[in-house]
N, C-alpha and C positions, 0 to 999 in steps of 0.2 A: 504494500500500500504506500503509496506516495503520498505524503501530509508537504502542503505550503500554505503559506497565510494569502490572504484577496487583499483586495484594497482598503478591507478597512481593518485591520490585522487579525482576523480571526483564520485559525488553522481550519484548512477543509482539505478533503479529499480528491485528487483529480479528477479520479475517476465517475465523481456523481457530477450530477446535471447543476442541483443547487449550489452556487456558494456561501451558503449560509450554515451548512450544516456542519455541526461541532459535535463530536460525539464524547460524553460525560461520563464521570463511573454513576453509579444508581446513591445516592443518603439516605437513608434514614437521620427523619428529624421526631421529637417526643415533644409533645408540649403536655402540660399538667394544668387543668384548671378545677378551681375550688369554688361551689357558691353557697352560703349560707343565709340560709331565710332568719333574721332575727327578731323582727314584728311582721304583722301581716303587711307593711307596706314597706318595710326595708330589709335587705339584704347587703352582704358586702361578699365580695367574690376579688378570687387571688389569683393569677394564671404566672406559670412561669414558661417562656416561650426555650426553644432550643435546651431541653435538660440537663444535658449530656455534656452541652458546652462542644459540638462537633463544629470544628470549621469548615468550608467544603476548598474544594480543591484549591487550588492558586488560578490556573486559568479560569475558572468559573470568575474570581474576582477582578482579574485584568482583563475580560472582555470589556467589563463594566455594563454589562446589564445585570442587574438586578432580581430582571424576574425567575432567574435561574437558579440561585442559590441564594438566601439570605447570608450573607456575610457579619449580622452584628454581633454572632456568640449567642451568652444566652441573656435573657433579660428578663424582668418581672414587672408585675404591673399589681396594685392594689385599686378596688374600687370598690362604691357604695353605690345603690341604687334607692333611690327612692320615689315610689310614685305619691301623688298629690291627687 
């Protein structure tokens, strides 16, 4: 297989038609989210995104798209709901 980058440096293969195509290994990502009802009209809920703390590849993040791999680790969020 012959791999060279196109004009806007992402590696593709000669032999296919698209230039666009980048072939990726497979991630597994785990998020964990918590919601707890604490009155009948509030709850507060905890999510932690990325668990594991996986980074993905390096070329995933020097394409610079985004929609491919999330790149920020892992991170958490706290919040309260309350309806009125």
């Amino acid at each position: 297989m012959v791999i060279n980058n196109d004009d806007f440096g992402v590696a593709t293969d000669k032999n296919k038609i698209s230039r666009d195509v980048l072939d990726l290994p497979a991630q597994w990502r785990v998020d964990l989210g918590v919601n707890y009802q604490i009155f009948d009209s509030t709850s507060i809920q905890f999510n932690v995104s990325n668990l594991f703390d996986e980074l993905p590849p390096i070329v995933a993040v020097v394409s610079g798209d985004e929609n491919i791999y999330d790149n920020r680790g892992r991170y958490y969020r706290l919040g309260l709901n309350v309806n009125f």
